[in-house]
N, C-alpha and C positions, 0 to 999 in steps of 0.2 A: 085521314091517315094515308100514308105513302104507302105503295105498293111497288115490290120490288118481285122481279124476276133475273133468275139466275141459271146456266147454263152448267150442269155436273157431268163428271163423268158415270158413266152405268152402274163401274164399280161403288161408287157413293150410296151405301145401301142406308138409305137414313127417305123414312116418309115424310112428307111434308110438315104434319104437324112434330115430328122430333125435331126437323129442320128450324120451324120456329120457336121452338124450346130452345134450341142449342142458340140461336141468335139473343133472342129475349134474355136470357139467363145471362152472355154476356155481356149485354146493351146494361145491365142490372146489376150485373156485378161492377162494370165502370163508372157506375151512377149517371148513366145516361138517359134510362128510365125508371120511374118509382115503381114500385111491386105492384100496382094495382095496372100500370102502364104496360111494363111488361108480362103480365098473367092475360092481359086482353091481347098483348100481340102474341102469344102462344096460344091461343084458344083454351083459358084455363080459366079456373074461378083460385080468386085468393087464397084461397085454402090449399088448392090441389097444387097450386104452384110453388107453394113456401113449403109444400113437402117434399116435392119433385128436386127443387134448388138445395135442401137438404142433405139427399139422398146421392147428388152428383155436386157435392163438394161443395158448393157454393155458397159463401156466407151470405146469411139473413140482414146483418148490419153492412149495409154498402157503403160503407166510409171509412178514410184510412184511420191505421192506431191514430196518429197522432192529432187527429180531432177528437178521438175518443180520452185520450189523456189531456189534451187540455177543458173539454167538457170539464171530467174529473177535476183538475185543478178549480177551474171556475167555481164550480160549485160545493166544492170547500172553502174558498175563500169566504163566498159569501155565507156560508153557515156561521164561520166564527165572526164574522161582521154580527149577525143578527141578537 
């Protein structure tokens, strides 16, 4: 795993591990890491992080509508195939 260091100002009043939430949650939200990916780089268990991303907006499903409607399509189509 990389390790990043970063230079804040003082006024930046966020601890390290919110710090890592607040990245992880992003990296998560853009689908650039899976839930289980991002909960390890926040120092969280699966559970406490899919509460946390909850709680601070963050949707659970990281993929845009329009995967999620042609999903839906898809899998109408193939119902009436069957």
């Amino acid at each position: 795993m990389k390790e990043l260091t970063i230079k804040l100002p003082n006024s930046v009043d966020f601890t390290n591990q919110q710090l890592a939430f607040i990245i992880a949650g992003l990296l998560y939200e853009k689908g650039k890491l899976s839930l289980g990916q991002a909960a390890e780089v926040a120092g969280l268990s699966k559970k406490t992080f899919t509460e946390l991303i909850g709680k601070n907006n963050i949707s659970i499903f990281n993929f845009p509508p329009f995967d999620l409607n042609k999903d839906i399509y898809l899998q109408r189509a193939s119902d009436y195939e069957a």
